[in-house]
Legacy VTK file of the C-alpha trace (Angstrom):
# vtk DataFile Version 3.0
C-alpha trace
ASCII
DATASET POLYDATA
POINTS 633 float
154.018 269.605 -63.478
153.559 267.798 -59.939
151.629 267.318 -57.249
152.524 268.610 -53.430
151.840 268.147 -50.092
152.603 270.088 -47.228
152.031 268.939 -43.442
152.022 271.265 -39.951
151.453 268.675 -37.108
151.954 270.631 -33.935
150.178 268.180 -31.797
152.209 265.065 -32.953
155.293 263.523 -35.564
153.678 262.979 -38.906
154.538 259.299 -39.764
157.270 258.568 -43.084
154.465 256.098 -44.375
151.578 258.447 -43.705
153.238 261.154 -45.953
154.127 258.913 -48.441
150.808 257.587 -48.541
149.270 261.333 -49.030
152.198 261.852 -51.671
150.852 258.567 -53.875
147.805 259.818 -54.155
148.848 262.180 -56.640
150.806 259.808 -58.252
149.001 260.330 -61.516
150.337 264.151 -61.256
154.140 263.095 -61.066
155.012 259.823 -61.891
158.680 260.087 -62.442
159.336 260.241 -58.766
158.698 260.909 -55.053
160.082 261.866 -51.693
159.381 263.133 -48.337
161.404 265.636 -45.973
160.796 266.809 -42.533
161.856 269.203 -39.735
160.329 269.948 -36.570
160.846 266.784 -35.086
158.550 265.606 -37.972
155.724 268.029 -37.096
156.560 269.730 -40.400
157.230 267.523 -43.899
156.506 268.444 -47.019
156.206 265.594 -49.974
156.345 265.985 -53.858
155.695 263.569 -56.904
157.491 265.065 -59.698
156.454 264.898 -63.662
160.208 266.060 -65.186
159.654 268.597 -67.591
162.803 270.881 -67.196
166.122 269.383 -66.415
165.024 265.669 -66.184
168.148 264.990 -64.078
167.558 263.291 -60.403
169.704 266.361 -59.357
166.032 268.496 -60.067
164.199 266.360 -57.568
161.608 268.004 -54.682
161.738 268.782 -52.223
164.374 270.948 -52.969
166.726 272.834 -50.307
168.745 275.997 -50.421
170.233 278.112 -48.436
172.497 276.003 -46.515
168.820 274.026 -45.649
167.032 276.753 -44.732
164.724 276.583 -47.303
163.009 273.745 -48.620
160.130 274.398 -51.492
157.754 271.606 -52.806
156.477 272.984 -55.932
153.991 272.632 -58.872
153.839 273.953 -61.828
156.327 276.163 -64.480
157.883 279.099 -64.374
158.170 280.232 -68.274
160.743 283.272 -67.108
163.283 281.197 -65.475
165.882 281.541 -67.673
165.692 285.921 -67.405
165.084 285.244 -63.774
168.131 282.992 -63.661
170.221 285.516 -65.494
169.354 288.033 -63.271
170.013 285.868 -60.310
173.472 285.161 -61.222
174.492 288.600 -61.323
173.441 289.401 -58.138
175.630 286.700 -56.967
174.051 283.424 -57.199
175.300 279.912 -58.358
173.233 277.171 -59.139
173.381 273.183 -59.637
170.852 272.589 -61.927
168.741 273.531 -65.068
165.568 273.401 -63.412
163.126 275.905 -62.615
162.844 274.871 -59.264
166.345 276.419 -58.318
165.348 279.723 -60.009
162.550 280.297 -58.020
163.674 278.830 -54.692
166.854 281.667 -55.208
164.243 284.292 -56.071
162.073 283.628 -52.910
165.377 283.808 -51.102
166.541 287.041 -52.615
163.499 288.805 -53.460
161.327 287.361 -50.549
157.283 288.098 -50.964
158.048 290.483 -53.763
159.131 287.712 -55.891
156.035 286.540 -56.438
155.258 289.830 -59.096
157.994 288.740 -61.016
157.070 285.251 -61.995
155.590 284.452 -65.074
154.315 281.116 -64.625
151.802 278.836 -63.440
152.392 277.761 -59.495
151.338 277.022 -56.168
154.081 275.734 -54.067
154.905 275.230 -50.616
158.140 276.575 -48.941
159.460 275.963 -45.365
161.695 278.322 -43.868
163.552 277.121 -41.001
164.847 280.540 -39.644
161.547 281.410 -38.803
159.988 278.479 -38.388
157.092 279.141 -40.869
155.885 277.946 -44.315
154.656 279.936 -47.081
151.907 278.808 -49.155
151.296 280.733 -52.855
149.115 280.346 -56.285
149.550 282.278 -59.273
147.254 284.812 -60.927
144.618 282.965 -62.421
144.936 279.498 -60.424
145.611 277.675 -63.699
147.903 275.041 -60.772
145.298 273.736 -57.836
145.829 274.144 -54.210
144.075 273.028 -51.162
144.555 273.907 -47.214
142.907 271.473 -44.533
142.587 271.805 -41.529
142.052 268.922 -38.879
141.697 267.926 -35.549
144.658 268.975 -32.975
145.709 271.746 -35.442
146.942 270.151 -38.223
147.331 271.995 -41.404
147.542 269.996 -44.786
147.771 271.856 -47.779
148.152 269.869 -51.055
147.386 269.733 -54.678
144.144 267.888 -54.693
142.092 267.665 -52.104
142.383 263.407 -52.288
146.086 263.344 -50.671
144.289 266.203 -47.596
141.685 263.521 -47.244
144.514 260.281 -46.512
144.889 262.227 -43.375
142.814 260.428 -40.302
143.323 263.720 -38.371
141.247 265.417 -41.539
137.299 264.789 -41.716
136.189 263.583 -44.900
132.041 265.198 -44.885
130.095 267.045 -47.254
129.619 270.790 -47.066
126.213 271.172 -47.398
127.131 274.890 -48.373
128.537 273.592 -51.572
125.916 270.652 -52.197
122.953 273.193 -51.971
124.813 275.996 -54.104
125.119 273.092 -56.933
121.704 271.498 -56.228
120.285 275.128 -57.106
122.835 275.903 -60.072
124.825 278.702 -58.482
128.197 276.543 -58.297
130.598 278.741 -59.255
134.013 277.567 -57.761
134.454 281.684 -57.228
135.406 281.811 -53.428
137.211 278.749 -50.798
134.068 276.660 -50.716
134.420 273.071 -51.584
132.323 269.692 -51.332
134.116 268.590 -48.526
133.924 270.491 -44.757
137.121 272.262 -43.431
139.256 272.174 -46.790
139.144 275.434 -48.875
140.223 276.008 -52.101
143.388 278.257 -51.782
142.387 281.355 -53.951
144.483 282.830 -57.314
146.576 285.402 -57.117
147.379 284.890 -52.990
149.973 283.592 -50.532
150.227 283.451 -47.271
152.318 282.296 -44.040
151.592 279.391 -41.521
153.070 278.885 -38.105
154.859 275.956 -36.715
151.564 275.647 -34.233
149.168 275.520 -37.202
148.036 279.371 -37.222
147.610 281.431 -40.046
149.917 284.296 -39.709
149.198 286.453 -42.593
147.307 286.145 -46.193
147.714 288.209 -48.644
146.337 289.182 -52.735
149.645 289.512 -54.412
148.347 290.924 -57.642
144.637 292.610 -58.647
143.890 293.618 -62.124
143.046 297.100 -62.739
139.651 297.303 -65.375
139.943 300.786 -64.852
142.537 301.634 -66.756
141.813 302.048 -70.324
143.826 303.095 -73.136
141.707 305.109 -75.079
144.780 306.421 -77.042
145.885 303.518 -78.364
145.492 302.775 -82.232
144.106 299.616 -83.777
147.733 299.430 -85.735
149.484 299.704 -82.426
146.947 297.631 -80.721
147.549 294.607 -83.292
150.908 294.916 -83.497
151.562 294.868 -79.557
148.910 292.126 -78.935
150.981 289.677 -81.667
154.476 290.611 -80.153
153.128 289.283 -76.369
151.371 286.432 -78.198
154.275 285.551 -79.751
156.222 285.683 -76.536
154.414 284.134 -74.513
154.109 280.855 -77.310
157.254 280.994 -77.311
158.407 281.120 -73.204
155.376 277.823 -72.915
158.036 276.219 -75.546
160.362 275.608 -72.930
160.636 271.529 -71.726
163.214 269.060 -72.297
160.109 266.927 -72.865
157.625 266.778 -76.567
155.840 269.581 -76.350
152.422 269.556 -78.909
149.164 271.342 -78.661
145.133 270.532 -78.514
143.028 271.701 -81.612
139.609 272.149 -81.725
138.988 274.024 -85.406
138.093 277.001 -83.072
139.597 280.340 -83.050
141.937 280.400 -80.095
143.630 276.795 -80.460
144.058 277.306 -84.210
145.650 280.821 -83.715
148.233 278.728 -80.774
148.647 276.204 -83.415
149.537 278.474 -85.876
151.843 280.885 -84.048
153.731 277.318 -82.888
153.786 276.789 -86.607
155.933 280.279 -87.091
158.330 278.402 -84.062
158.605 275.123 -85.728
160.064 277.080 -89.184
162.911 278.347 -86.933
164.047 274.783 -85.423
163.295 271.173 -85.175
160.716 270.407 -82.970
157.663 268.293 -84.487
154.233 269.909 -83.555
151.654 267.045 -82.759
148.470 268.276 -82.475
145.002 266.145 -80.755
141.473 266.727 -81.123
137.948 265.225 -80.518
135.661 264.572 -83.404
132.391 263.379 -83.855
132.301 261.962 -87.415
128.885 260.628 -87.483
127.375 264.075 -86.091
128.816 266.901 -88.327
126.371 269.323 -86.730
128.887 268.784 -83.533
132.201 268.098 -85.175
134.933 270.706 -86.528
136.350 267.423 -88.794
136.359 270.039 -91.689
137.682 273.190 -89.153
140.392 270.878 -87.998
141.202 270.125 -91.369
141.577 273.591 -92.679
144.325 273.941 -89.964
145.944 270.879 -90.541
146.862 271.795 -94.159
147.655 275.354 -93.880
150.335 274.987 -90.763
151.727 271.046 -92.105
151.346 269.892 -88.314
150.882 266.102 -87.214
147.004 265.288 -86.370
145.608 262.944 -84.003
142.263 262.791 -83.071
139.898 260.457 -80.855
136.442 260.141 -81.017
134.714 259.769 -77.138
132.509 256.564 -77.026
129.668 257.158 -74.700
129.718 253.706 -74.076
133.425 254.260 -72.347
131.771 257.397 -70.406
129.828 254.723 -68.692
133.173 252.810 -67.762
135.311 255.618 -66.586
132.814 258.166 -65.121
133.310 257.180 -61.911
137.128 257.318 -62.155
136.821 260.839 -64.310
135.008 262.173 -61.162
137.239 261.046 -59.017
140.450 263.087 -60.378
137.888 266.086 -60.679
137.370 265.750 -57.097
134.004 268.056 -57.525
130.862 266.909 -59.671
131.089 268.860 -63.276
128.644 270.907 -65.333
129.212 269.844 -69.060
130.094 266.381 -70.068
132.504 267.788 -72.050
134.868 267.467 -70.065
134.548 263.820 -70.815
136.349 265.142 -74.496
139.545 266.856 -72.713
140.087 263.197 -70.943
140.007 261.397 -74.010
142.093 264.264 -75.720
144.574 263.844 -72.800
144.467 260.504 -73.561
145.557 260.690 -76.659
148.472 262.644 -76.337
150.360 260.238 -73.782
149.461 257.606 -76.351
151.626 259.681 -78.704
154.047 260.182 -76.430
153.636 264.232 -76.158
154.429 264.917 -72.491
152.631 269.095 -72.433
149.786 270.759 -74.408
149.527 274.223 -75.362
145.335 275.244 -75.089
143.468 278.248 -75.967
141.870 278.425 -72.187
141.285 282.229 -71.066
140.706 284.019 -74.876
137.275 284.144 -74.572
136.914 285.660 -70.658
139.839 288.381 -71.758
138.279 289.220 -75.558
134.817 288.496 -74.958
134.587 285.574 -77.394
131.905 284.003 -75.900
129.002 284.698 -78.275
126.410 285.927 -75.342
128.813 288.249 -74.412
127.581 290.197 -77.492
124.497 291.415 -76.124
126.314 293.487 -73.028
128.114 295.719 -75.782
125.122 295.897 -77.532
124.177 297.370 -74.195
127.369 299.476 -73.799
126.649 301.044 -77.420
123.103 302.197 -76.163
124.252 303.584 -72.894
126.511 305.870 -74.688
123.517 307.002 -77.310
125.041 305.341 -80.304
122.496 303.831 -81.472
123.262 304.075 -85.594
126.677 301.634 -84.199
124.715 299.567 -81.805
122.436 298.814 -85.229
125.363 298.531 -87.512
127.270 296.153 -85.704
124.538 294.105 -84.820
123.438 293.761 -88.235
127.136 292.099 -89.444
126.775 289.991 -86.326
123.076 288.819 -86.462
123.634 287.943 -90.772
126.887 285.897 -89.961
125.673 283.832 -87.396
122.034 283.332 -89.769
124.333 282.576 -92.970
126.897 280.132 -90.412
123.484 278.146 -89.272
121.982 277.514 -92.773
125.269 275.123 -92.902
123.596 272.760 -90.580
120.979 269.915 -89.851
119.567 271.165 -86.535
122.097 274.402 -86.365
120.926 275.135 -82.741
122.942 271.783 -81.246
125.756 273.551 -82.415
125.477 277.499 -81.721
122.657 279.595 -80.871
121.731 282.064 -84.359
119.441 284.534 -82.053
122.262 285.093 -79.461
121.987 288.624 -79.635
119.340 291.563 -79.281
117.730 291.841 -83.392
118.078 295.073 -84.922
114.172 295.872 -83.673
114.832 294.856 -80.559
116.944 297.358 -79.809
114.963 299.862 -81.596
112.024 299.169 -79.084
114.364 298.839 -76.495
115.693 302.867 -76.354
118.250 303.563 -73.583
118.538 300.454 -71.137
117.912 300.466 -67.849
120.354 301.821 -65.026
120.687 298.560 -63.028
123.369 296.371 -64.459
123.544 292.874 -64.449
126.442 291.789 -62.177
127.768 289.232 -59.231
128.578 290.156 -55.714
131.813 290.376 -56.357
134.111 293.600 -55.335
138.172 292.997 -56.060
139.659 293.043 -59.303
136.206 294.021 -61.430
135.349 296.430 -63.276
132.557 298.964 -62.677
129.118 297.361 -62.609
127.463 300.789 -64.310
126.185 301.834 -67.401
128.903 301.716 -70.678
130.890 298.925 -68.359
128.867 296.159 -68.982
131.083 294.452 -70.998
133.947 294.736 -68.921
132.131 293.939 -65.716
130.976 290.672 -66.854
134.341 289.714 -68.651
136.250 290.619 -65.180
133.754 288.335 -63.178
133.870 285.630 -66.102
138.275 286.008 -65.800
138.276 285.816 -61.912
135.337 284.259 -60.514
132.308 283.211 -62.282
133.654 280.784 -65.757
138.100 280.409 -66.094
138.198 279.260 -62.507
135.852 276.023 -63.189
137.953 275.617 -66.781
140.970 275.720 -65.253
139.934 272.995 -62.784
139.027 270.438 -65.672
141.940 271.562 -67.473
144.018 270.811 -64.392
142.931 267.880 -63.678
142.330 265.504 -67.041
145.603 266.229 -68.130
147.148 265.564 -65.051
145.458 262.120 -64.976
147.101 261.106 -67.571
150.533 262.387 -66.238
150.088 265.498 -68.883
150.817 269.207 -68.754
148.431 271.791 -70.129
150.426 275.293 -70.594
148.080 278.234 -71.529
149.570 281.021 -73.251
146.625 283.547 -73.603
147.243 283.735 -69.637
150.548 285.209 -69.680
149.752 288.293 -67.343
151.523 290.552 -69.477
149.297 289.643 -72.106
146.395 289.958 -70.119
147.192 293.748 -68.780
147.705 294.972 -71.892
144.274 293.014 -72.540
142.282 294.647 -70.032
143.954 297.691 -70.774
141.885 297.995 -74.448
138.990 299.432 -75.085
136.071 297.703 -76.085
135.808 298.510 -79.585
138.982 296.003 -80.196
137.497 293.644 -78.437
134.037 293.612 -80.605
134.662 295.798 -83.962
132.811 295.293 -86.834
130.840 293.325 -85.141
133.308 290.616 -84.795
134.128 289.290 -81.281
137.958 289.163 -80.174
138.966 291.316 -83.529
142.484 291.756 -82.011
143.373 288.494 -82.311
141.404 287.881 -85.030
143.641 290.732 -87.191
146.719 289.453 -84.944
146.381 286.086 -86.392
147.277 287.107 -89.653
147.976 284.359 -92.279
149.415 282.249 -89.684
145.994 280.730 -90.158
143.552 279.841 -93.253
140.965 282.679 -93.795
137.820 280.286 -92.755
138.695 280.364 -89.313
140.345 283.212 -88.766
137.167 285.032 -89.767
134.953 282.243 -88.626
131.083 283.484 -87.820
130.239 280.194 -85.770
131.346 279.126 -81.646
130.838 275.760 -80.941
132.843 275.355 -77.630
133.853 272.029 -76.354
130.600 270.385 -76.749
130.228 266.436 -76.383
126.957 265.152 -78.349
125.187 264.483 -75.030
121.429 265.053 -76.284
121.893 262.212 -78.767
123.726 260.282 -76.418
120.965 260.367 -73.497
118.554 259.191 -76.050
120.244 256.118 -76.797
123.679 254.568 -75.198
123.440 256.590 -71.988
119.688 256.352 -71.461
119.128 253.574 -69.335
122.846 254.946 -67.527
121.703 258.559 -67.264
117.837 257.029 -65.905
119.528 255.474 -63.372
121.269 258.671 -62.199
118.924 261.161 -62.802
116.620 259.298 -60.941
118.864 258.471 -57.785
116.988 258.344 -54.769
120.623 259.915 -52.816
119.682 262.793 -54.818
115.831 263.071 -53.598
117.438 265.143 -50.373
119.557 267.530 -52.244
118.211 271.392 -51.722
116.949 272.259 -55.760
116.278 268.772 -56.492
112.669 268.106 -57.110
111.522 264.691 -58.803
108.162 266.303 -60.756
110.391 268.917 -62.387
113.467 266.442 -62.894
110.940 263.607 -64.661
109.401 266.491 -66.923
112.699 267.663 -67.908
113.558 264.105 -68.429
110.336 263.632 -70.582
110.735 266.447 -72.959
114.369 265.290 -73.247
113.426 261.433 -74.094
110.615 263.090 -76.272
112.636 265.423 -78.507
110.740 268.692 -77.041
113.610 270.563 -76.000
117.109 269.915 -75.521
117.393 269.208 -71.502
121.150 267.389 -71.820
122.929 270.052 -69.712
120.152 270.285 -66.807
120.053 266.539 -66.592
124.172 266.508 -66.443
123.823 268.307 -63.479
122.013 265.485 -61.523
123.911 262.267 -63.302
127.232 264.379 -62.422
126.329 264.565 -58.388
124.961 261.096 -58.175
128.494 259.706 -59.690
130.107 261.774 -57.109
127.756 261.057 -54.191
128.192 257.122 -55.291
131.966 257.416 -54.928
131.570 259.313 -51.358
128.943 256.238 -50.301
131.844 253.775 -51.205
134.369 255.597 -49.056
136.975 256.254 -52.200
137.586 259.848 -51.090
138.920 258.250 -48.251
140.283 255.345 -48.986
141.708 256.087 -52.508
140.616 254.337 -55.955
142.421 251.662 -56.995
141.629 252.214 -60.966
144.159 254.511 -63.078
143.318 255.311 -66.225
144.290 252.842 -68.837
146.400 253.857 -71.930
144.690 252.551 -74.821
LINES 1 634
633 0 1 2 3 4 5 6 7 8 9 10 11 12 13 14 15 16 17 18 19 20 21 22 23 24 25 26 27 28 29 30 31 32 33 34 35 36 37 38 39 40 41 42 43 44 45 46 47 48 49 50 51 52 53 54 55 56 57 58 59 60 61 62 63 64 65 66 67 68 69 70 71 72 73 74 75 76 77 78 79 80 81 82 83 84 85 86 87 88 89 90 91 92 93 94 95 96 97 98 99 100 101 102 103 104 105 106 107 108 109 110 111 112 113 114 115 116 117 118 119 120 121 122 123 124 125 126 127 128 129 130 131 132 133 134 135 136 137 138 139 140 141 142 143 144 145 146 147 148 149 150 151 152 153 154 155 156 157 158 159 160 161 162 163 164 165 166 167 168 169 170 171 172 173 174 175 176 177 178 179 180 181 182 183 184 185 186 187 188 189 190 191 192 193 194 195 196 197 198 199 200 201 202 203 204 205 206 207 208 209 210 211 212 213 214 215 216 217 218 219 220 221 222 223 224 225 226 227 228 229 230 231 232 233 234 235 236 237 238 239 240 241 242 243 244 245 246 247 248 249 250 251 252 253 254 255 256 257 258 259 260 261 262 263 264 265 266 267 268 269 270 271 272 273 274 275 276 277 278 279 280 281 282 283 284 285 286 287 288 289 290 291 292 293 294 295 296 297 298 299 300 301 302 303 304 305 306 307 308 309 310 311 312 313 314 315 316 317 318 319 320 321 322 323 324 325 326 327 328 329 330 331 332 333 334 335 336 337 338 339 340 341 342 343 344 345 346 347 348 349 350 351 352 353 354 355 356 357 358 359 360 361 362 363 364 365 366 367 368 369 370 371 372 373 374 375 376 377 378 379 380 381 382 383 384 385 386 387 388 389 390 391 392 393 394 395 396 397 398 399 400 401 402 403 404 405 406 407 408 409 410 411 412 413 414 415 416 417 418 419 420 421 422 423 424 425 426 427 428 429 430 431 432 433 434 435 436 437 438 439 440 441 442 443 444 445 446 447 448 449 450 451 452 453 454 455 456 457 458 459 460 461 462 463 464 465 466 467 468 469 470 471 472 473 474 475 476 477 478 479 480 481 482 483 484 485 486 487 488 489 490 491 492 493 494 495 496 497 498 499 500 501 502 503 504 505 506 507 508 509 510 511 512 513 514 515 516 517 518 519 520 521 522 523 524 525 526 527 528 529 530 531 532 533 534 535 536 537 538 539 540 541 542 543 544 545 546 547 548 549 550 551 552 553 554 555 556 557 558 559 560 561 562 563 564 565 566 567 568 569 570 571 572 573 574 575 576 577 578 579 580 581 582 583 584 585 586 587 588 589 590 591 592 593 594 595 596 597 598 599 600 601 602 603 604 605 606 607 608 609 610 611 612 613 614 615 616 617 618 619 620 621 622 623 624 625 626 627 628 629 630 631 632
């Protein structure tokens, strides 16, 4: 994992110290080490700061060259299929010098070309300058899981770059607001689901795309490399057959995110989808010698918002090593402003405050990457809302004696799950889903279905596809994107890599390829991997009712250590001009909070989130860098 920066200056030589100074920026994404090269007369350079993960050797160092020079690549990210790709390589005629990934994929963008870019499994965005024709070639992978920016400046010049803080070193860049963005997140339809970002004239480089730049700063060509396809459905396929082919990729991908020459561990949050990673890791740890750390946030004194006991149950079954932290609101307060500042973007949830302490922990425990369950819940709609669109689906097809069935199991669970806890509703909503009555009254929905203006790579937005549509908007546009930028970015503060293997893509074809009903059966959500789990994983969670998400206690916490904190921001009178920002409405909503009325901890995030951000544009750090790192302890 690294960060990179790639310059086009047609106008004028980009300095050695100006590059360098771009580079450091993302120090925090490579701290092992750092160079610059350049062609061009130094109108092109590209600039990496590397985090060694495979081959650790000085000889794996970026940029990287091949081809007699011809190509140089400065790259981020992991290729899990090197070592096929490698093999493949070879016997086509290729030699190489090191162990690294790097090497594999620089040979397979010189022997494959464009098309290589189908046959990496991985998580990338890189930037490669080839000399012959004097162009460089700019490319993410599927689901954007690795960042990448493109800026564009004053007398042509094209930055493109990991984080949008190195673009922003550039004088010949403007560092402004987009008001675009500002009034989309003002009115709550921030997304992060097209090139918009908060500043003016950089654009977030979209998933799944490449494209070519010219020596003179023109974009030659962009391209989608790869679309999924929620069309195609197989309808054939047995649940046996389905279970048994959704473990084997599961336990192939687990196993390809176990490659690193550095401790590799995992996050656990008592949930479903970390527990099953934890356990299938567990199945890898019987066959050699690795020691699995695992790291979680807990909230001991609030066990309506803790999985302590969750946590536990996965602890003993799979005999892994346990660390957990519990976030102090009081050190929110300290390092919000330095949090925002490697998100780049104000935030939605502050739980995201409980991946930077988890992040935390595991570079205080030495464990260099993180395997997360990021990407389950958009592919096998785990996401206990999601419930009511197949509740939907059932009724558009007229089967209404299923619809009722299934709805019963879930609606009981969820009731029986509740009655565990003080003020259930912090944790999980019990009503998520249409009652058994409800749909009764309700007959045959309506025609019009729910959907976002989105047209490439989702599925149908009709009748008996309302499932689908909204898990193909959550996968591509609408929820992962936003994930995958927290993800991104708190582990990579703390010099950490976060590998996700629900988001191998031949995992997620054959995912998209299923029908519903293994999706949602028996009214359970994700049943595939729930029967795919097996006993790699104690019975409570594996059939666990309850979702809690990654939730930080943040309605306790504005009433007491973060009131007079969150007043202050809530209340900021930057915020008075923002489009969707009115004070009457904010100071109710603040009210009811203080008063216990309702539970107003997310809408008021919102507003403290922008006024942190707006407070660090104000004191020109987006510019001129922030001097504080995170500290260790």
């Amino acid at each position: 994992m690294c960060g990179i920066v790639g310059v086009i200056s047609p106008a004028l030589p980009v300095r050695d110290d100006l590059l360098s100074a771009m580079r450091d920026r993302l120090r925090h994404r490579g701290p092992d080490h750092g160079a610059n090269w350049f062609r061009s007369g130094g109108r092109v350079g590209l600039a990496h700061r590397r985090l060694s993960i495979i081959d650790t050797t000085h000889a794996a160092d970026q940029p990287m060259q091949r081809g007699s020079g011809r190509l140089c690549i400065a790259f981020n990210g992991e290729i899990y299929n090197y070592v096929e790709l490698r093999d493949e390589l070879i016997r086509l005629g290729h030699t190489f010098h090191t162990r690294s990934d790097t090497e594999v994929l620089l040979a397979a963008l010189q022997e494959w070309g464009e098309s290589a870019l189908l046959r990496l499994n991985g998580m990338f965005a890189f930037a490669l300058w080839d000399e012959l024709s004097r162009r460089m070639m700019v490319a993410r992978d599927r689901f954007g899981e690795k960042p990448l920016f493109v800026g564009r400046g004053r007398l042509s010049t094209v930055v493109v770059a990991s984080e949008m803080k190195a673009i922003l070193a550039h004088p010949l860049m403007a560092c402004s607001v987009d008001p675009v963005a500002l009034q989309r997140f003002g009115t709550g339809t921030w997304y992060e689901d097209d090139r918009t970002t908060f500043f003016e004239n950089i654009e977030r480089f979209p998933p799944a795309h490449a494209a070519w730049f010219r020596e003179d700063g023109s974009e030659e060509r962009r391209w989608r490399y790869w679309t999924p396809d929620y069309t195609r459905i197989d309808d054939g396929l047995s649940p046996r057959h389905a279970v048994e082919r959704f473990a084997d990729l599961m336990r192939r991908s687990v196993s390809m995110r176990l490659r690193a020459d550095v401790p590799v561990g995992s996050s656990l949050s008592g949930g479903l989808d970390s527990s099953v990673i934890v356990g299938y890791l567990g199945r890898e740890r019987s066959d050699s010698s690795f020691t699995q750390n695992t790291f979680s946030a807990v909230f001991p004194a609030d066990p309506t918002m803790s999985e302590d006991k969750e946590i536990d149950a996965v602890v003993t079954h799979t005999g892994v090593a346990s660390y957990r932290v519990s976030p102090d609101p009081l050190r929110l307060i300290e390092e919000s402003r330095l949090l925002h500042w490697h998100q780049e973007e104000p935030f939605l949830s502050a739980s995201i405050y409980l991946q930077w302490c988890v992040a935390r922990l595991a570079r205080q425990h030495s464990t260099t990457v993180l395997l997360d369950g990021q990407g389950a819940d958009e592919l096998l709609a785990g996401y206990q809302f999601y419930f009511r669109q197949r509740q939907l689906d059932m009724l558009d097809a007229g089967r209404t004696s299923l619809a009722l069935r299934e709805s019963a199991k879930f609606n009981r669970r969820l009731r029986v799950a509740s009655e565990q806890y003080a003020g259930a509703q912090r944790r999980f909503n019990a009503s998520v889903a249409y009652s058994e009555q409800e749909l009764r009254n309700m007959g045959k929905p309506l025609e019009t279905v729910f959907h976002g203006e989105y047209d490439v790579g989702v599925s149908l937005a009709k009748p008996c596809f309302r499932l689908r549509r909204t898990l193909s908007e959550a996968l591509l546009y609408n929820s992962l994107p936003m994930l995958l930028r927290y993800a991104d970015r708190n582990s990579m503060a703390f010099s950490r890599e976060v590998r996700l293997p629900f988001l191998d893509y031949d995992l997620v074809d054959f995912c998209i390829s299923l029908p519903d009903h293994y999706y949602v059966r028996n009214g359970w959500q994700k049943w595939v991997l729930r029967m795919a789990a097996g006993k790699s994983i104690p019975k409570s969670i594996r059939w666990r009712a309850d979702k809690v998400g990654y939730a930080a206690p943040l309605d306790h916490w504005l009433r007491a250590d973060l009131l007079e904190w969150g007043r202050e921001r809530v209340f900021d009178s930057s915020l008075r001009a923002v489009p969707g920002y009115e004070l009457g409405a904010v100071e109710s909503l603040w009210q009811e909070h203080q008063d216990g009325v309702a539970n107003h901890s997310w809408a008021l995030w919102r507003w403290i989130s922008l006024a942190e951000w707006k407070a660090i544009y104000r004191a020109g750090n987006w510019r001129g860098g922030f001097v504080s790192h995170p500290p260790l302890n």
